[in-house]
Steps between C-alpha positions, in 0.01 A plus 500: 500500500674809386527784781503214802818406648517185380494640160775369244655667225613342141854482687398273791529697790208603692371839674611309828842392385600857418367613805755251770776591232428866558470456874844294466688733357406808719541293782841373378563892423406629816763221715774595278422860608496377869829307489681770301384718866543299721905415315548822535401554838713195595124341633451225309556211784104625596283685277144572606253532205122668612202611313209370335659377175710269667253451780199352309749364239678185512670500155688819655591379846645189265697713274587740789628152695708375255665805352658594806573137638712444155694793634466308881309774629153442644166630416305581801085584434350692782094506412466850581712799539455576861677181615800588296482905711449247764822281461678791435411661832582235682847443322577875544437460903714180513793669315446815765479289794756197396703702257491485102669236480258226681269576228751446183602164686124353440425248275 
């Protein structure tokens, strides 16, 4: 049925095939933009990754996962925002209390 996602064109690809290749390939996009940060920052051991297009997507998280653990960094998927502000609070009063480097030293 022409229009419908499960549509097919003369070339054999459907509506729905472009659509997870599309999805792929931003997602693939978007990691390579995190890891070239997080290199940069000298971070890539733990990277967290928040918002809804990883949230509610799993073909992201998977990309996400495996782009930075070819690099053996780690992909880390907090489901909202506030528990990363959270995490980060609670590393920044460690590293006052305990000293800066107690919280480098974690796994």
């Amino acid at each position: 049925a022409a229009g419908t996602s499960e549509s097919s064109s003369e070339e054999g690809y459907s509506e729905k095939d472009v659509a997870a290749a599309l999805l792929q390939m931003i997602a693939q996009a978007s990691a390579v933009l995190v890891r070239t940060v997080a290199s940069h920052a000298k971070c890539l051991r733990r990277v967290f990754v928040v918002g809804g297009f990883v949230d509610a997507n799993p073909i992201a998280r998977r990309v996400f996962a495996s782009q930075l653990s070819a690099l053996n960094g780690r992909a880390i998927f907090a489901r909202h925002s506030a528990f990363l502000g959270a995490l980060g609070s609670l590393g920044h009063c460690i590293s006052w209390v305990h000293g800066p480097e107690v919280v480098a030293a974690a796994p």
